[in-house]
C-alpha positions in Angstrom: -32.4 243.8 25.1 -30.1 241.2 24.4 -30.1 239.2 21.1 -31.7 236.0 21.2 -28.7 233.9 20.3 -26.8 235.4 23.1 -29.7 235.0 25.6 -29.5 231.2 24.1 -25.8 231.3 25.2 -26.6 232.7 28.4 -28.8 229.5 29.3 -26.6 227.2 27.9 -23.5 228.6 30.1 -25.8 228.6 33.1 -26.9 224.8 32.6 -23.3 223.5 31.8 -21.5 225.3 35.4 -25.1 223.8 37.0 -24.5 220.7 35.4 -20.3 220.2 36.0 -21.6 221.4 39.8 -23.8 218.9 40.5 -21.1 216.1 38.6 -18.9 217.3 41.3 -20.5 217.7 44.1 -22.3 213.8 43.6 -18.4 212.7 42.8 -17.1 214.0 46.0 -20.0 212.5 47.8 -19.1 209.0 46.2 -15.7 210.2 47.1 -16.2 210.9 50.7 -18.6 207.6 51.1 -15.7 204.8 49.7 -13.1 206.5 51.6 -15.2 205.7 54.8 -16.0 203.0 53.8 -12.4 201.5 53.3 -11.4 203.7 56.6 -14.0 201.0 58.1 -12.7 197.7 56.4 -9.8 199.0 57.6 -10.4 199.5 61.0 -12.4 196.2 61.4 -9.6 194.6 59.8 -7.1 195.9 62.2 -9.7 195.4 65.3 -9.5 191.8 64.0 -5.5 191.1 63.8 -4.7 193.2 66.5 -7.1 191.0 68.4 -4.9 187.6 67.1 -2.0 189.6 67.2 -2.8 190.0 71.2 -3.6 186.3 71.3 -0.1 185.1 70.0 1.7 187.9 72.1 0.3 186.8 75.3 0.8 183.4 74.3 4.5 183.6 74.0 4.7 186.2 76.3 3.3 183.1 79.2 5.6 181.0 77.1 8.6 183.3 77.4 9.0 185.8 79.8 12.7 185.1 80.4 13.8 185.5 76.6 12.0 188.9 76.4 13.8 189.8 79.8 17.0 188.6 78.4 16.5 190.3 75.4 15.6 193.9 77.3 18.8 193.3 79.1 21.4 192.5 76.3 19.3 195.7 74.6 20.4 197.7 77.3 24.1 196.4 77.9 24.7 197.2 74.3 23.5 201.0 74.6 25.2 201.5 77.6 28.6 200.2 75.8 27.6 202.4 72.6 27.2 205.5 75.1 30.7 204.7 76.8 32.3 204.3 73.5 30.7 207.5 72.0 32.0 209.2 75.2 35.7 207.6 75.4 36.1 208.7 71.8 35.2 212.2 72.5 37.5 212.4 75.3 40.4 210.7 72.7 39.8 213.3 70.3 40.7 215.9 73.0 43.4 214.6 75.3 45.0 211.6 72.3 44.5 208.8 74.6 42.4 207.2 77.0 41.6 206.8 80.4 43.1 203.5 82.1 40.7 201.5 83.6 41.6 203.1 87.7 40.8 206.3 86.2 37.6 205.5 84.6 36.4 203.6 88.1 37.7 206.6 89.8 34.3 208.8 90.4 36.4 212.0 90.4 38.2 211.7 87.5 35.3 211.0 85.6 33.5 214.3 87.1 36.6 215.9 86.0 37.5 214.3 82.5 34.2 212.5 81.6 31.4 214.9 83.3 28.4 213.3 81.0 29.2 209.6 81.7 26.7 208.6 84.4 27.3 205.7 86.5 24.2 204.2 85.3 26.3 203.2 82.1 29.1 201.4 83.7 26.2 199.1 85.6 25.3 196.0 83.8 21.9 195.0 84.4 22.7 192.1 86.0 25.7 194.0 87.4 25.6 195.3 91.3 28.4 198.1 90.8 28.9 201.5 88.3 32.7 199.9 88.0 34.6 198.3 85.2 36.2 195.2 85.3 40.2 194.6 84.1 38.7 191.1 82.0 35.3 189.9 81.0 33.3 189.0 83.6 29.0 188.1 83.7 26.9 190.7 85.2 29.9 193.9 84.8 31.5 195.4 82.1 35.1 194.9 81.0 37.3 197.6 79.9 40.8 197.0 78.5 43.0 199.6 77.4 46.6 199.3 75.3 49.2 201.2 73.5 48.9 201.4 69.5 51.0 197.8 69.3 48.6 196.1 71.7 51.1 196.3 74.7 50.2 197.5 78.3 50.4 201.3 78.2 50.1 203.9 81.4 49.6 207.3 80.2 53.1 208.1 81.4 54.2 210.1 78.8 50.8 212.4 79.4 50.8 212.9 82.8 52.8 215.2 83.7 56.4 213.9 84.2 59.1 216.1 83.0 61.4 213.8 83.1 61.3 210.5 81.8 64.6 208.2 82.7 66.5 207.9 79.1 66.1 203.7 79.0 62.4 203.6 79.8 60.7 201.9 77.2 57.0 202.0 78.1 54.5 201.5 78.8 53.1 204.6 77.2 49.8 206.3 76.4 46.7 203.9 75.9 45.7 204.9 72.5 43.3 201.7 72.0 40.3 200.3 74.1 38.0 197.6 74.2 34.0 197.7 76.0 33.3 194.0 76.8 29.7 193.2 77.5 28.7 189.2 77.7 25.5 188.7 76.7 22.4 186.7 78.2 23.4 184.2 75.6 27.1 184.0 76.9 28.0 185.7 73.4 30.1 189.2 74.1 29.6 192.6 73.0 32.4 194.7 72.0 33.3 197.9 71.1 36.4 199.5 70.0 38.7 202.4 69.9 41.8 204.1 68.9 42.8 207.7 69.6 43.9 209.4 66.8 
């Protein structure tokens, strides 16, 4: 038979774990209730400016359609040009120049030399051919490329002739490019390049 003072104990440790039980339980209940009930405020607060929000986008949507066209457009122009350039860079870091601008339009030497750059990318939006202009123009890309001083260059020295005459004095390799894109605004896009 236990001692009384022990059997005292014995109570006392069974109220207190009953008692910090039912403290926690009730707290996660209060718990559980104000974080559904902020989930709700929430929810009716994002019902509510979602709603406006809807409101003011149709509005200038009606009022506007052109400037979010324009805007999808110059979007796309600038992530074709960022592709290209991504592409012409890898190809540099291979071969030390770049393709002139024949090549590039030339569907089989990209198949060959650039196999991931789809014609999709040389298209501007407003554009009706997968080819790259020689100067800016609206609605196609431009794509200019030079020798390290900014001069015309023509791959000459990489293409495969043995023997180039003693006095010839370039053109050489195109080491340096420029992506034109004009914009809906009539601002230009650029990017450039130069082999290493």
């Amino acid at each position: 038979m236990p001692k009384p003072a022990t059997k005292r104990s014995l109570i006392y440790l069974v109220a207190g774990v009953a008692l910090i039980a039912i403290l926690l339980l009730g707290g996660i209940y209060f718990a559980i209730n104000k974080i559904a009930s902020q989930s709700e405020n929430k929810t009716a607060q994002k019902t509510a400016s979602s709603g406006q929000k809807s409101q003011s986008t149709n509005q200038s949507a009606s009022q506007t359609p052109a400037a979010s066209a324009s805007q999808l457009a110059d979007s796309k122009r600038k992530s074709n040009l960022d592709d290209v350039s991504s592409l012409l860079d890898s190809y540099a870091s291979k071969k030390a120049r770049f393709p002139m601008l024949s090549q590039i339009n030339d569907p089989s030497f990209r198949a060959q030399n650039l196999p991931t750059l789809d014609d999709s990318l040389l298209k501007d939006p407003d554009g009706t051919q997968s080819v790259l202009a020689a100067t800016p123009t609206k609605g196609a890309y431009s794509y200019a490329v030079t020798d390290r001083d900014g001069k015309a260059c023509d791959n000459i020295q990489a293409s495969g002739h043995t023997s180039i005459p003693a006095n010839y004095t370039g053109p050489f390799l195109c080491t340096k490019y420029m992506l034109t894109a004009i914009l809906s605004d009539g601002t230009t896009y650029q990017k450039t390049g130069e082999a290493p």
